[in-house]
C-alpha positions as CSV (number, residue, x, y, z in Angstrom):
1,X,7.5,-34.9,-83.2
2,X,9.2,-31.4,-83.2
3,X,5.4,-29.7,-83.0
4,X,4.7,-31.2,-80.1
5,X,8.2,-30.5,-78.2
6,X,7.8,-27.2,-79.3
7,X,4.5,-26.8,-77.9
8,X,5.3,-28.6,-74.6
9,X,8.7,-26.1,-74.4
10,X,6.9,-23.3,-75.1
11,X,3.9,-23.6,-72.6
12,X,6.6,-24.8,-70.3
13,X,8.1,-21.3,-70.6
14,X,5.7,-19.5,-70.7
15,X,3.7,-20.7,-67.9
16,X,7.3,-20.6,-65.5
17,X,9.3,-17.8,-67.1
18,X,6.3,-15.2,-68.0
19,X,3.8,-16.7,-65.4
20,X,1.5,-17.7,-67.8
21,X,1.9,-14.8,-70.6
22,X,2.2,-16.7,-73.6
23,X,1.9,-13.6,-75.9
24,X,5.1,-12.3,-74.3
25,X,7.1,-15.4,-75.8
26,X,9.8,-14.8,-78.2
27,X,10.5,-16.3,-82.3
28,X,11.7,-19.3,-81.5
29,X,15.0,-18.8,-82.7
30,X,15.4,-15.5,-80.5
31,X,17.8,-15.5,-77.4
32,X,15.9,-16.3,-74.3
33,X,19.0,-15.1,-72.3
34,X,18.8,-11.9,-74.3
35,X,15.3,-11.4,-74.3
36,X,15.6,-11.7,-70.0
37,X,13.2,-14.5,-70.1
38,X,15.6,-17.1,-68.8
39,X,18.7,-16.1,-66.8
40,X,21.9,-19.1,-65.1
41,X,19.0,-20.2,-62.8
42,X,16.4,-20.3,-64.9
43,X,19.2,-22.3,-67.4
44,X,19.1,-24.9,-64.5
45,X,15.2,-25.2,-63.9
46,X,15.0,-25.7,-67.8
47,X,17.8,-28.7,-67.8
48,X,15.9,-30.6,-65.0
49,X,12.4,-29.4,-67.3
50,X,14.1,-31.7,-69.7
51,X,15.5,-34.5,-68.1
52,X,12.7,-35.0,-65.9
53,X,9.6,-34.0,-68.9
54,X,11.8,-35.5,-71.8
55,X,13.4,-38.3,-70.4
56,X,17.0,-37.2,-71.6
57,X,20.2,-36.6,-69.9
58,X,21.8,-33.1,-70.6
59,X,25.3,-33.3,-70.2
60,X,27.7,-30.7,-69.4
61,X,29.0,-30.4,-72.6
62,X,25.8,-30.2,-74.3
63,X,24.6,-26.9,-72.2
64,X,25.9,-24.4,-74.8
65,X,23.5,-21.7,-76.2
66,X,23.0,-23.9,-79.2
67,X,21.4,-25.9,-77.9
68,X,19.8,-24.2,-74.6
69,X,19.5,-20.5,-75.5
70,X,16.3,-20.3,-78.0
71,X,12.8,-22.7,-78.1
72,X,14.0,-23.9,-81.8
73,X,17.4,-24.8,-79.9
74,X,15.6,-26.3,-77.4
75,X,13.2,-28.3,-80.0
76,X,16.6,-29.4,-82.2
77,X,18.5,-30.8,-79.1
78,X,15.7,-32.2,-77.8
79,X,14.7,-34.2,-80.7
80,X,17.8,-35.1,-81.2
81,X,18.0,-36.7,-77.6
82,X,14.8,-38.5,-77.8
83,X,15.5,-40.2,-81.2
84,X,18.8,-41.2,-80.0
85,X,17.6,-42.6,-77.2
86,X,15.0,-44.5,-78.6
87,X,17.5,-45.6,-81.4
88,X,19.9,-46.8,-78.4
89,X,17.4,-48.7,-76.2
């Protein structure tokens, strides 16, 4: 399950972020903010990404650089989501 959010985070930034230059994308625990692949809007086109591609809801609290600011971040929080939404309903 991580692989594949991984992958589908990864094209996902690459393909908005660096208009399609995947080679450009970072390790995936290095700082998207830092790299100046994502900036505060990008932060919010990458929140609805999730909810609407994932199926989870990000809530305010949870949009800390933990869990936002990197693709493994990104992978861990999202996995995280989708299994406890799945173990809820």
């Amino acid at each position: 399950m991580h692989d594949q959010i991984r992958n589908e985070l990864r094209e996902f930034i690459g393909d908005n972020y660096l208009f399609g230059d995947h080679d450009r994308l970072p390790d995936d625990e290095a700082s998207l903010l830092e790299e100046g692949i994502v900036d505060s809007t990008g932060v919010l086109e990458l929140i609805e990404f999730l909810e609407d591609h994932f199926g989870i809801v990000v809530g305010e609290s949870e949009t800390v650089f933990e869990n936002l600011g990197s693709v493994g971040g990104l992978t861990r929080f999202v996995a995280s989501k989708t299994l406890a939404e799945q173990t809820v309903g």
